[in-house]
N, C-alpha and C positions, 0 to 999 in steps of 0.2 A: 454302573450298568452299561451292558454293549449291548445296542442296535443298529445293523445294519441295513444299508439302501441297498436291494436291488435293485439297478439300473435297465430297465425295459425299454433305454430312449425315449423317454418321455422329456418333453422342453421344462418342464419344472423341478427331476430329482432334485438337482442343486438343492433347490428352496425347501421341500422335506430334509436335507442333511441338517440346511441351515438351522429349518427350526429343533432339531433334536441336538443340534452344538449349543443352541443357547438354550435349552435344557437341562445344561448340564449333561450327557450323554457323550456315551465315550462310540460317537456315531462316523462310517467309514461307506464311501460309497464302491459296491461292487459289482463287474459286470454280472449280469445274466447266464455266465457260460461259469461262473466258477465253481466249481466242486464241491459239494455239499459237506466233507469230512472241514474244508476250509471255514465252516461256518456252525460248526458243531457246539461252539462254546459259545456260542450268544446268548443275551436273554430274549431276545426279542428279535421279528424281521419285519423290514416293511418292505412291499412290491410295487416297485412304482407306478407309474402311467407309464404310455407308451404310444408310440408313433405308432407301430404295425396296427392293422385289422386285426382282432383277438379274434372272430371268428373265424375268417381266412386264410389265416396267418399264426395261427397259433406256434409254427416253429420258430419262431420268433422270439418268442418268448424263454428261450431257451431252455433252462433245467428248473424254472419255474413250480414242476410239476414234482420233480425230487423234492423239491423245499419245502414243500405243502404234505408229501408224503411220507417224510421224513424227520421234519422236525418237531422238536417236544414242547416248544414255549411258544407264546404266543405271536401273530403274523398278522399286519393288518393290510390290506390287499389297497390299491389306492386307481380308481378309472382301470385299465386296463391290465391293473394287477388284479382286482375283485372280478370283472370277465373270464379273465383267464380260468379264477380259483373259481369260480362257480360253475363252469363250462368244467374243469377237470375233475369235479364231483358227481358230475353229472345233469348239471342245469342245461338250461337253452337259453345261447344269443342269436343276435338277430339284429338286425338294420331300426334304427328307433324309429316310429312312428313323426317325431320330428326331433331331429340333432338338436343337441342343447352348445351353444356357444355365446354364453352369456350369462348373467345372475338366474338364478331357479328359485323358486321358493318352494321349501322342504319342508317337510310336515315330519318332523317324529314321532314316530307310535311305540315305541321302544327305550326306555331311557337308561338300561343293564350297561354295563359295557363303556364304549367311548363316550356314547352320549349321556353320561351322566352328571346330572346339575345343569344342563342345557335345555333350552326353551323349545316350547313341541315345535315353534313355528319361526323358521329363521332363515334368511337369504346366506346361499351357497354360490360359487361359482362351477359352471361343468364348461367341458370341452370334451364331446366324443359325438360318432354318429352310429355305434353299435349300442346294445344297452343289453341287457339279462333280461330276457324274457319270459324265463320259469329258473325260479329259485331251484336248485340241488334240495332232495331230499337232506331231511335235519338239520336246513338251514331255514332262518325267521327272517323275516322282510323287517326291516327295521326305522327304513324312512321312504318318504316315497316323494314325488311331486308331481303339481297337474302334466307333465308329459310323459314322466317315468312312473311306472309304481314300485319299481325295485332303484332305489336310490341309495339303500343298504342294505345289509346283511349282517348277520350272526351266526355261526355254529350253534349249536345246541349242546354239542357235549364236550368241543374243543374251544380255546381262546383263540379263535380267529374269528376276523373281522373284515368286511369291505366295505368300502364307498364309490359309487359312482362318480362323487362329485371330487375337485381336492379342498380339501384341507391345509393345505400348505400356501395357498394364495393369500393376499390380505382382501380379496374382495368376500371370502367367506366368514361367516359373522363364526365367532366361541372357534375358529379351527386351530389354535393354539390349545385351549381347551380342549379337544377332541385328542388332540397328541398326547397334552397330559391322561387323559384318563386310559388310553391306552400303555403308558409307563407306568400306571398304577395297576394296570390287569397284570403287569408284565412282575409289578413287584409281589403281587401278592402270590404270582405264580411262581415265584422263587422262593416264596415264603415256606 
């Protein structure tokens, strides 16, 4: 199975590579500016976090929006990768009511998808000061917490997926779990 990192300059891609190498995943970190023909044969993408302002700064994010537009298997968007994809669907970001930079507690109302076999109520880690302030049309809010109510997201008719928060930290409770169940959307999408 190939998944790759979009690299958005976020301080963490590393540690989303890391944890899809001990996976097993035949996983490659790529800048944001690479050509979408160069990633045609994946099974899967994930979009990382990132330094830039996604609202401000969305050119930053560079061919983010080809990858979303263009690709056929499933993407899981990760902090300023799922702003980006919900801002390029059509949603609204915005400045959060108060920045999270530190443990949250996440309430899941959703448990399709990554969050499956995970517990409705679990400490995650965030670091961002924008957040999605209206979901994109046919997209389902998936977890939320007392400062954010969009903590995630789902497509409705595609295998894409965001988070607010990462996953790939070890201060976030099941977030290896959350990876796997996103390798499992990813195999049954190749199925």
């Amino acid at each position: 199975m190939k998944v790759y990192v979009v690299d958005n300059g976020g301080q963490w891609t590393h540690r989303e590579w890391r944890v899809l190498r001990n996976l097993d995943v035949d996983v490659k970190i790529v800048p944001n500016t690479t050509p979408f023909d160069e990633l045609r044969d994946l099974d899967g993408l994930i979009l990382s976090g990132g330094s830039p302002s996604v609202a401000t700064d969305a050119d930053a994010m560079g061919n983010n929006g080809v990858y979303l537009d263009e690709a056929d298997y499933p993407i899981l968007g990760i902090c300023a990768g799922m702003q980006f994809m919900c801002e390029h669907f059509g949603g609204k970001l915005g400045p959060a009511d108060e920045p999270e930079y530190s443990t949250v507690d996440l309430h899941i109302d959703d448990h399709d998808g990554i969050f499956k076999g995970i517990p409705s109520d679990i400490i995650v880690w965030a670091s961002h000061n924008d957040e999605v302030k209206v979901p994109p049309s046919g997209f389902k809010v998936t977890a939320s917490s007392p400062s954010c109510k969009v903590e995630a997201v789902r497509c409705l008719d595609r295998p894409i997926f965001g988070v607010q928060f990462h996953p790939e930290v070890e201060n976030t409770q099941f977030g290896e779990e959350m990876f796997r169940n996103f390798l499992d959307v990813v195999r049954e999408h190749r199925a």
